[in-house]
N, C-alpha and C positions, 0 to 999 in steps of 0.2 A: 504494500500500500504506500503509497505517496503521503510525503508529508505537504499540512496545508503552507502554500505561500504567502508571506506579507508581502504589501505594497504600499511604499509613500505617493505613488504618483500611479494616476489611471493609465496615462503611455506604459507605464513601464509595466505596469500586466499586460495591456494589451501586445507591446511588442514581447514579451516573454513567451506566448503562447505563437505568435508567427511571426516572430523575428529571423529566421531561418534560412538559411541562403537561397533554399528552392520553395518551401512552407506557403509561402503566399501562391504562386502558382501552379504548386498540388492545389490546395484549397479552392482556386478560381476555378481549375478544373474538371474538380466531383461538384460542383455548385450543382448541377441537375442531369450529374450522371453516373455512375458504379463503373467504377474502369478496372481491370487489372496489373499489375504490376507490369509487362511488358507492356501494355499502352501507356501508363504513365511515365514509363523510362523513352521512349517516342517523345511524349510533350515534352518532358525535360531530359533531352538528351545532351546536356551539358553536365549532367550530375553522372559521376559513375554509380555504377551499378550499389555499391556500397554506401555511398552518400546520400542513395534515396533513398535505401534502406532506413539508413539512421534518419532520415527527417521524416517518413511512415512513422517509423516505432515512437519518435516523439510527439508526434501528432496524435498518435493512437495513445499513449500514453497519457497524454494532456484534454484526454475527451473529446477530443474534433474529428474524430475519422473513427471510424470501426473497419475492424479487416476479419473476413472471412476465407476459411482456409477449408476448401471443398476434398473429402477425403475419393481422388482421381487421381490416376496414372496419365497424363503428369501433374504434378500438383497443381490447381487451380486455385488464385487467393484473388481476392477483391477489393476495394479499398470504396468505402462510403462513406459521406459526409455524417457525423449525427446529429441530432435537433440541436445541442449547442454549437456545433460547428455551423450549422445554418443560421443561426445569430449572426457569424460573421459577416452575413453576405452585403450589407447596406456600407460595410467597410469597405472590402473590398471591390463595390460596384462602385464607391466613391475613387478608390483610389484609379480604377483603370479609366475612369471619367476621366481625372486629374492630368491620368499618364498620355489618353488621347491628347486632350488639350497642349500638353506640354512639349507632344513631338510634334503635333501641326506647327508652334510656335518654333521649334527648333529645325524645322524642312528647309533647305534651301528656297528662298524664294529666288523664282524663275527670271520674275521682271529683273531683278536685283544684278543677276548674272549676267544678262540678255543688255543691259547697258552700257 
């Protein structure tokens, strides 16, 4: 069993639970779907194999993801959002708002060039 954490500051629980190098981007992408480990090593294939591992188990650990482990030749395991982890979503639909916004504003503009 986990011990409970303190916090002086609401950021710093919130980043505690998905502060994670890959953690936000797992998250965005069980938001309204159950994918398995080899599709999610796909979406984040910058994370080696072992790196997704450890940000799964912490996830799963920290109550935001459940993983099911189907007893098949070859092992089949799942990764789902749980109703707390669905809490997250108004965060993270903020932030990828934010992230739009921020690469429109960072595109080269065309005219700019073109002059």
């Amino acid at each position: 069993m986990t011990e409970k954490k303190y916090f002086c500051c609401p950021i710093d629980a919130t980043i505690s639970l998905i502060g994670g190098k890959y953690k936000t981007k797992i998250l965005w992408n069980l938001v309204d779907q159950t994918l398995r480990f080899n599709e999610l090593q796909k979406i984040v294939h910058q994370a080696t194999p072992k790196m997704l591992t450890q940000q799964l188990r912490e996830l799963e650990r920290d109550g935001l993801i459940t993983r099911t482990v189907y007893p098949v030749v070859p092992p089949k395991t799942e990764y789902a959002l749980t109703s707390f982890g669905q809490s997250l979503y108004p965060i993270l639909d903020a932030m990828c708002e934010w992230g739009k916004d921020y690469m429109a504003e960072e595109a080269p503009d065309e005219t700019a060039v073109n002059q």
